[in-house]
N, C-alpha and C positions, 0 to 999 in steps of 0.2 A: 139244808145245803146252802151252798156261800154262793152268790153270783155267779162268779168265777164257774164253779162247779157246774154252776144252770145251764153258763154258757157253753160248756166245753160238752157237755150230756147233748143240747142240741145242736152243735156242730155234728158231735158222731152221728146223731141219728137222720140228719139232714144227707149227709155224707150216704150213709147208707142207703137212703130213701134214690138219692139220683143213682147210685149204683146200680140198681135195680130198674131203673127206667124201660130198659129193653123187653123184662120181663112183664110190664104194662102196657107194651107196646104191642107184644106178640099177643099178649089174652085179647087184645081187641079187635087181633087182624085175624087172630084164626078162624077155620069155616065155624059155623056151630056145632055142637056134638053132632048132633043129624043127617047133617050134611059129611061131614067126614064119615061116620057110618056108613053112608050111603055108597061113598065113593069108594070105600074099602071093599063092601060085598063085591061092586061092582069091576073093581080090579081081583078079585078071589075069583070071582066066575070066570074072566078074560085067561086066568093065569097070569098075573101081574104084581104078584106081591111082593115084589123088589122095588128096585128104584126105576122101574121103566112104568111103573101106576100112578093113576093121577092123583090119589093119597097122600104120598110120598114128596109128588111134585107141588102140592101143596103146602104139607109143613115145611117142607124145604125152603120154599121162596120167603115162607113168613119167615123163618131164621135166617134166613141169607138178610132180606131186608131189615131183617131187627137181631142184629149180633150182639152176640154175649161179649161184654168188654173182657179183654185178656186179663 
């Protein structure tokens, strides 16, 4: 491949990589599996498996805090 080519292959892949930032942003802020388990039983037992459990109110704020670009 020509220069040209090398460079235009790591623009896309650069491009992509920040695309995706959000989604490295969230792996790192969500609870650990464990802990989300936990909070889920613990919202099943309450009666809370909507958005009134703290499960929920969890993933939520990591997405709210780390949006998917439009």
């Amino acid at each position: 491949p020509s220069q040209k080519e090398i460079d235009a292959k790591r623009k896309e892949l650069q491009a992509d990589y920040d695309a995706k930032k959000y989604q490295r942003d969230r792996a790192t802020s969500y609870p650990e599996i464990k802990e989300q388990l936990d909070l889920l039983y613990h919202d099943m037992t309450a009666g809370k498996g909507d958005k009134t459990g703290e499960w929920y109110k969890a993933v939520n704020k990591v997405k709210t805090d780390n949006p998917k670009p439009e």
